[in-house]
C-alpha positions in Angstrom: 8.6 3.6 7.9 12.0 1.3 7.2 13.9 5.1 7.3 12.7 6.2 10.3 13.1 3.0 12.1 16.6 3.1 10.8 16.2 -0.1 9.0 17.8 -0.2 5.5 16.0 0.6 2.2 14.9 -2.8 0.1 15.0 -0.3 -3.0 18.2 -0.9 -4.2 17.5 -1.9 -8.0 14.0 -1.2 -8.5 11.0 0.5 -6.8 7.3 -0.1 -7.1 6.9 1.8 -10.5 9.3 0.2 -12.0 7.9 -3.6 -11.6 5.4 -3.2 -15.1 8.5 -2.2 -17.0 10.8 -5.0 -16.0 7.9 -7.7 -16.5 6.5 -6.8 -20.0 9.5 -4.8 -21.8 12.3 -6.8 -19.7 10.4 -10.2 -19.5 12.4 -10.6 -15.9 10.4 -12.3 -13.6 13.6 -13.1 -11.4 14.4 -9.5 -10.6 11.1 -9.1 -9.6 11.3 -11.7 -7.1 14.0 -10.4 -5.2 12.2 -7.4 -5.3 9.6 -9.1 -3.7 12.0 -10.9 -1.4 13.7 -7.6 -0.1 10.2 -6.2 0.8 9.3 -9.0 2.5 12.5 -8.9 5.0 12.3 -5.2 5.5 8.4 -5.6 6.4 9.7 -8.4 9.0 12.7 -5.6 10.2 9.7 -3.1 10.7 7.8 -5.9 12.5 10.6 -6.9 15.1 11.5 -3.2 15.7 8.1 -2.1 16.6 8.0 -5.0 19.0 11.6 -4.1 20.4 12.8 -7.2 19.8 16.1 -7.6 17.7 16.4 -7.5 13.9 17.4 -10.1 11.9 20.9 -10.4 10.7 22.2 -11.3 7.3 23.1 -14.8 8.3 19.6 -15.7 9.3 17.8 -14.3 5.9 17.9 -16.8 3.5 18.3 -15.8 -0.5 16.7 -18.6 -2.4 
């Protein structure tokens, strides 16, 4: 949905089926979480685009 809306891809370093293997053989949590993170802006992207409304920009995403 993200590709057609023309809203970038939050699969940069992992995808989906890759989440077991990075918890139990690489015991890291943290890249999970910006995982989780990325997903969670690109869902919001999707969100404001489908209401025609403008995106967020990088300054207004906040990495914790």
């Amino acid at each position: 949905m993200a590709n057609i809306l023309g809203i970038p891809s939050p699969k940069e370093d992992i995808v989906g089926s890759m989440v077991r293997d990075v918890y139990y053989e690489e015991n890291d949590l943290e890249r999970i979480v910006h995982y989780c993170e990325r997903d969670v802006v690109t869902v919001a992207q999707v969100f404001l685009r489908l209401r025609n409304e403008e995106l967020l920009t990088e300054n207004q995403i906040i990495q914790v």
